[in-house]
C-alpha positions as CSV (number, residue, x, y, z in Angstrom):
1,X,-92.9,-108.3,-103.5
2,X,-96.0,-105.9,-104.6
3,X,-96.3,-105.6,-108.1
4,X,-98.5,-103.9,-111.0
5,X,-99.5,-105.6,-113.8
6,X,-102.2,-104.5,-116.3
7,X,-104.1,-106.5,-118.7
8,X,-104.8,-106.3,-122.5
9,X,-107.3,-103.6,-122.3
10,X,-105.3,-101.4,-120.2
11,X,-106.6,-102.0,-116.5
12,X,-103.7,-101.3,-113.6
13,X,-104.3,-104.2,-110.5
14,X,-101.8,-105.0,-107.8
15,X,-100.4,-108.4,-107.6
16,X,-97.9,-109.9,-104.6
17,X,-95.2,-112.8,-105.2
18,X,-93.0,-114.4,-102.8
19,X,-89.5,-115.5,-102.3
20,X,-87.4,-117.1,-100.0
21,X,-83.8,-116.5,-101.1
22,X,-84.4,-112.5,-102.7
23,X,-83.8,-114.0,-106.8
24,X,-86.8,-116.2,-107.4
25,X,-89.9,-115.2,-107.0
26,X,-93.9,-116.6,-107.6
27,X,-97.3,-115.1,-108.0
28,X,-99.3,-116.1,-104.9
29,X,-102.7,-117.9,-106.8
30,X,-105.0,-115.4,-105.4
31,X,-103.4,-112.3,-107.7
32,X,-104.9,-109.8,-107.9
33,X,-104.6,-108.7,-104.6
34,X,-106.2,-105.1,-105.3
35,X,-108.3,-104.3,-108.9
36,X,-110.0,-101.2,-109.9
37,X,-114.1,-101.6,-109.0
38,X,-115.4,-99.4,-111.7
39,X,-116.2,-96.8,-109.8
40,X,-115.0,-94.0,-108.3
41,X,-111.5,-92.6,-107.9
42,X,-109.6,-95.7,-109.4
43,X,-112.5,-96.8,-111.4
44,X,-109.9,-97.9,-114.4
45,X,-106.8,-98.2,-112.2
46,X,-104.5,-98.9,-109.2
47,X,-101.0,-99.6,-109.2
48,X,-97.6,-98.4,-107.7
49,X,-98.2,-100.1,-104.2
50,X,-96.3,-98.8,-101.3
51,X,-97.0,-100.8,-97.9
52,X,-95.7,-100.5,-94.8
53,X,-96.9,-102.1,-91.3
54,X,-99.4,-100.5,-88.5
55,X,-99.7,-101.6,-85.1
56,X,-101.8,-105.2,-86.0
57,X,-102.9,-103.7,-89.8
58,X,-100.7,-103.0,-92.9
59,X,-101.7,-99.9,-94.7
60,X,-100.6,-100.0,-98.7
61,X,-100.6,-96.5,-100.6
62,X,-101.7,-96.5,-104.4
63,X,-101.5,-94.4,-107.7
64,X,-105.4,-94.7,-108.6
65,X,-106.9,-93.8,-112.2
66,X,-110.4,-92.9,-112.4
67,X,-110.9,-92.8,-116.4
68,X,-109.0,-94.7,-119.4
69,X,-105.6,-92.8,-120.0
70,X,-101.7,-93.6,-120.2
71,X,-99.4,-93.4,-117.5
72,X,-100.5,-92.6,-113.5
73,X,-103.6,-91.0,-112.3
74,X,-104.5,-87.6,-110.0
75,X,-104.9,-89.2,-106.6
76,X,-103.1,-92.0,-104.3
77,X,-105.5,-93.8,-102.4
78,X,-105.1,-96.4,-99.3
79,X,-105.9,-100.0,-98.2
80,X,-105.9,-101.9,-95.2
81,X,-105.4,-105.4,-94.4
82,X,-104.9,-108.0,-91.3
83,X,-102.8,-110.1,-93.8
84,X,-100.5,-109.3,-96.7
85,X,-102.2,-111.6,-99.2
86,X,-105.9,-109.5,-98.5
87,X,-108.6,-108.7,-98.4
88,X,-107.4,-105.3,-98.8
89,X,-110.0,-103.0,-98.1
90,X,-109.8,-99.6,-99.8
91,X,-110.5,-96.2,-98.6
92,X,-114.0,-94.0,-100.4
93,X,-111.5,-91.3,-101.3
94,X,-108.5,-90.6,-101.8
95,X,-105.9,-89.8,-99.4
96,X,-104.1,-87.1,-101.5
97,X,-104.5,-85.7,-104.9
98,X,-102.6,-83.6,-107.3
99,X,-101.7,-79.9,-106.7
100,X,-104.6,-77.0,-108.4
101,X,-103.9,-76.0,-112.2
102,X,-100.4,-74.4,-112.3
103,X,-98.5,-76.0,-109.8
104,X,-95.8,-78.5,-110.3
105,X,-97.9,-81.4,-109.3
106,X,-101.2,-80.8,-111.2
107,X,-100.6,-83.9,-113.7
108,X,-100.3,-86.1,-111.5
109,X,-98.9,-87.9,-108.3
110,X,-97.7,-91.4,-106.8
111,X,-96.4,-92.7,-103.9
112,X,-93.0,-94.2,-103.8
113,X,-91.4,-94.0,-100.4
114,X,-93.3,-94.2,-97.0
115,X,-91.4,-94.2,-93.5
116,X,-92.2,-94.1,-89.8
117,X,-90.2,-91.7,-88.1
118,X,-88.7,-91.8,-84.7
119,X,-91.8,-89.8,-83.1
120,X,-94.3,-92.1,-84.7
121,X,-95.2,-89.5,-87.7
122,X,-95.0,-90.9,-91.5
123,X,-93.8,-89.1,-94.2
124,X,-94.8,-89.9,-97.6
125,X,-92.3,-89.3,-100.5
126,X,-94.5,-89.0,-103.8
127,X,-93.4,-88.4,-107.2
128,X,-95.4,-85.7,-109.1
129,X,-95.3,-83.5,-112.3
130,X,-97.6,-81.4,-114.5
131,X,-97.3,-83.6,-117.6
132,X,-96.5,-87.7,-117.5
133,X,-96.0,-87.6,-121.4
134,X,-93.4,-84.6,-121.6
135,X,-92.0,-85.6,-118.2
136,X,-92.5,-81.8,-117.4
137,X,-91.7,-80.6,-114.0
138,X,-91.0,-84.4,-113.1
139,X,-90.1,-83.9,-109.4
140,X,-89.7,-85.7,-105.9
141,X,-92.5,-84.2,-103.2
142,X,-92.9,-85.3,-99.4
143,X,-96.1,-85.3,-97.7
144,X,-96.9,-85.7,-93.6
145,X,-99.5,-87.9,-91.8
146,X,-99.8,-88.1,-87.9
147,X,-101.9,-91.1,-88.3
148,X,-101.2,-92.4,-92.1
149,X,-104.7,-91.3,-92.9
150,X,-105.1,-87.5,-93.3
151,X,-101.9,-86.2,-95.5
152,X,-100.5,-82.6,-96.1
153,X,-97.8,-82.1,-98.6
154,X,-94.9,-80.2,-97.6
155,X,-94.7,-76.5,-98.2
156,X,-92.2,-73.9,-98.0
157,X,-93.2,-70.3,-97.3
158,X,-90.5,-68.8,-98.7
159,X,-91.0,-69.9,-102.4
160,X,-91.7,-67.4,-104.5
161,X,-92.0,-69.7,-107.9
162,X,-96.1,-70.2,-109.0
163,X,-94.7,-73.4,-109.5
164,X,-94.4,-74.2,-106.0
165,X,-97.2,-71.3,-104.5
166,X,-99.0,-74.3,-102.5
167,X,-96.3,-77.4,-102.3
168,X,-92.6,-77.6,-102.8
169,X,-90.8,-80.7,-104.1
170,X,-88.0,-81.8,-102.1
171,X,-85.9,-83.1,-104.7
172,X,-85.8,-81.9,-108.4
173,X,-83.8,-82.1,-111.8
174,X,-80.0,-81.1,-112.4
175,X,-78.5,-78.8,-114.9
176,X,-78.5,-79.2,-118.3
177,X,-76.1,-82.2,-119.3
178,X,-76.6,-83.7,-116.2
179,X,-77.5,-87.4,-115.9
180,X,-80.8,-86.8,-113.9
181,X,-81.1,-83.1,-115.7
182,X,-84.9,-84.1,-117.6
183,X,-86.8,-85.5,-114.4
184,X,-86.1,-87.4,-111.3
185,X,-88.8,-89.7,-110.1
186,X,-89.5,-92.8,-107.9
187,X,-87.2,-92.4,-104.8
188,X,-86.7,-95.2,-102.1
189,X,-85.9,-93.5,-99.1
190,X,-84.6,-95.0,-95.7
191,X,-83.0,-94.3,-92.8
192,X,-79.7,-93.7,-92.2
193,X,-77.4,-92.7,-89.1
194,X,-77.1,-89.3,-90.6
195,X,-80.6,-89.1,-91.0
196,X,-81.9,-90.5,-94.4
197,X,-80.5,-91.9,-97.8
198,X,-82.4,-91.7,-101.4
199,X,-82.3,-93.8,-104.0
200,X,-83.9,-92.3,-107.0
201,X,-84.1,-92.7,-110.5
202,X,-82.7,-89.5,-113.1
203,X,-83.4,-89.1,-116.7
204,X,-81.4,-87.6,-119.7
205,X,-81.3,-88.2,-123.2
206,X,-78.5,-89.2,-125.2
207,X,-78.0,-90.0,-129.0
208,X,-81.8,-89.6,-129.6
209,X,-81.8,-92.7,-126.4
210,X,-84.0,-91.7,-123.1
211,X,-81.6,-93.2,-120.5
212,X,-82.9,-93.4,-116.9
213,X,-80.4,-94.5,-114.4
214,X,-80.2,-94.3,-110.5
215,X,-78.3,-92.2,-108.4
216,X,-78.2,-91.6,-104.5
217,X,-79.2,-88.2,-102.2
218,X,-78.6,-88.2,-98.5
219,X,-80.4,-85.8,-95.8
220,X,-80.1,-84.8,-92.2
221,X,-84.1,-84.0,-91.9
222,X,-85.7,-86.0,-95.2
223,X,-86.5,-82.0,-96.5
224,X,-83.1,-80.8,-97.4
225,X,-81.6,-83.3,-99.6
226,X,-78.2,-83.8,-101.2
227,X,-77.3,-85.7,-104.8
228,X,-74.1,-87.9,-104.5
229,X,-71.1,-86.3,-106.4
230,X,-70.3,-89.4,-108.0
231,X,-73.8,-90.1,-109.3
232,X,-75.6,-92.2,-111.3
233,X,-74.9,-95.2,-109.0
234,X,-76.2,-97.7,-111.3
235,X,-77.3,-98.6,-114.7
236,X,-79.0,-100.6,-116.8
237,X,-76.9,-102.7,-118.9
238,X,-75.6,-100.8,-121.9
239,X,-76.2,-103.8,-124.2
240,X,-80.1,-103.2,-124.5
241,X,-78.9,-100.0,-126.1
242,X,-77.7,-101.3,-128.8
243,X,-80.4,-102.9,-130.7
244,X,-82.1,-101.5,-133.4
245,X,-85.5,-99.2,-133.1
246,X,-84.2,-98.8,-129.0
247,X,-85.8,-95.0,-127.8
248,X,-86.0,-95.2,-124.2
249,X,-83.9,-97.3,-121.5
250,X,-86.0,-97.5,-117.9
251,X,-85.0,-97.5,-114.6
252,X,-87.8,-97.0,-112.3
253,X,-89.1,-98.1,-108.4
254,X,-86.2,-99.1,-106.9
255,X,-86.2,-100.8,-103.5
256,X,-84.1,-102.3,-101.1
257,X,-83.5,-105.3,-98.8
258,X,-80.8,-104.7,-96.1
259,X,-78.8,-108.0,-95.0
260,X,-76.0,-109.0,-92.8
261,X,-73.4,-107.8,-95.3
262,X,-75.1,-107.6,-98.5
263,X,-78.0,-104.8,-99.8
264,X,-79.7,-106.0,-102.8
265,X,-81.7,-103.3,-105.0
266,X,-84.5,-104.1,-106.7
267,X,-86.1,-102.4,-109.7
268,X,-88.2,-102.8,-112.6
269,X,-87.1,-101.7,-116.2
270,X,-88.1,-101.7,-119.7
271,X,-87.0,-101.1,-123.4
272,X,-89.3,-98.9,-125.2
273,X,-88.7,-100.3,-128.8
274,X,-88.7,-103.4,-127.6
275,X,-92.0,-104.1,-125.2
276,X,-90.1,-105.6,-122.5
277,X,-90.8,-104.7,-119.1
278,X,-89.2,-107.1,-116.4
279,X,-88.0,-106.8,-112.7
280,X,-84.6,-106.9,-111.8
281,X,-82.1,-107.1,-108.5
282,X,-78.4,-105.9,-108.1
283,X,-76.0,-106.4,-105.2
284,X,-73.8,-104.5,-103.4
285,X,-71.3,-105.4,-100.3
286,X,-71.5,-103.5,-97.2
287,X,-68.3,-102.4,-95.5
């Protein structure tokens, strides 16, 4: 398991633990695995690693912050590495940044979801928005690589929306009163025999609460997508809810392990309120 941790003076690094049963996991010795240098795009930051195997090489995607703020930076950079536990050897730039001033994406972007499709391609599904803090315009976008190097994000010429003038998200909120109707964010997408499944986390607010839950898309071609009527699919318990001074409920970066019969989801979430923030799995049988 990749992981980001930060320390007391706000610096994002990337950690790895290990498990052998999916429930109990430990922090290899040499954590970090990936820090900020000082310099450059992720001078203060990098965090929100997404790694997926190359040929001989794994290649991990990362949120990277140049400059002391709150919540994720402008660009998602790449490492490589022979082995899982490093060196990891970053890139000099970035390997795609946030959208120009007036699109949807111009707050800020980070990767969530990569796969390898069938004709060797990856597509990158990124979660971007204009403003972290108001959550505005908090949207699911999909990039292309031939190589997993040079990115483009996905565009459609048909929008006529400023919003969306140079990229299009391929997922974005619901109607007002939905579950998922204030943003949408951190999808894990995989493959499917109808082409690919989402899991993605949806935000609303309720009784003065910020409850984020998950919920599940599906798609023939990973552009198109469509939500699952009986969405959310899962919560966090309602018992954190109920303690005093509680303003937000998280659920964010969910990812999942397919067995034999079983597929276990794993997520991170946090009580605002509280200053918790922990990592949690759920099961479900297959039929």
């Amino acid at each position: 398991m990749f992981y980001m941790g930060a320390n007391n003076n706000g610096v994002v690094s990337i950690g790895l633990a290990i498990s052998t049963d999916g429930y109990n996991f430990a922090k290899i010795d040499g954590n970090p695995i990936l820090s900020a240098d000082g310099e450059g795009y992720d001078a203060f930051g990098v965090g929100g690693p997404v790694v997926i195997k190359a040929d001989s090489s794994w290649f991990m995607y990362f949120n990277s912050i140049e400059r002391v703020d709150w919540g994720p930076g402008p660009y998602i950079g790449m490492a490589t590495s022979k082995e899982l536990q490093g060196p990891w050897f970053k890139g000099d730039v970035p390997v795609l940044t946030v959208g120009k001033r007036g699109a949807w994406d111009s707050g800020f972007v980070f990767p969530s979801s990569v796969i390898r499709r069938d004709d060797s391609t990856l597509i990158m599904y990124f979660t971007g928005g204009t403003d972290f803090t108001t959550n505005e315009n908090m949207f699911i976008g999909l990039a292309f690589s031939p190589d997993g190097k040079k990115w483009k994000k996905y565009n459609d010429p048909a929008t006529t929306n400023p919003l969306f003038a140079d990229s299009d998200p391929v997922l974005i909120t619901g109607n007002k009163g939905d579950w998922d109707s204030e943003q949408v964010w951190t999808p894990c997408v995989f493959k499917i025999s109808e082409g690919y499944g989402m899991i993605f986390g949806g935000l609303i607010t309720e009784f003065d609460i910020r409850l984020l839950k998950a919920g599940y898309a599906s798609s023939p071609d990973g552009i198109t997508w469509e939500k699952y009527k009986g969405n959310p699919v899962f919560s966090i318990s309602p018992d954190f809810t109920e303690a005093d001074h509680v303003v937000e409920v998280t659920f964010e970066g969910p990812s999942l392990v397919f067995l034999d019969t079983v597929c276990l989801l794993f997520y991170d979430y946090g009580i605002e309120g509280k200053h918790t923030t922990r990592g949690g799995v759920a099961r479900v049988e297959m039929k």
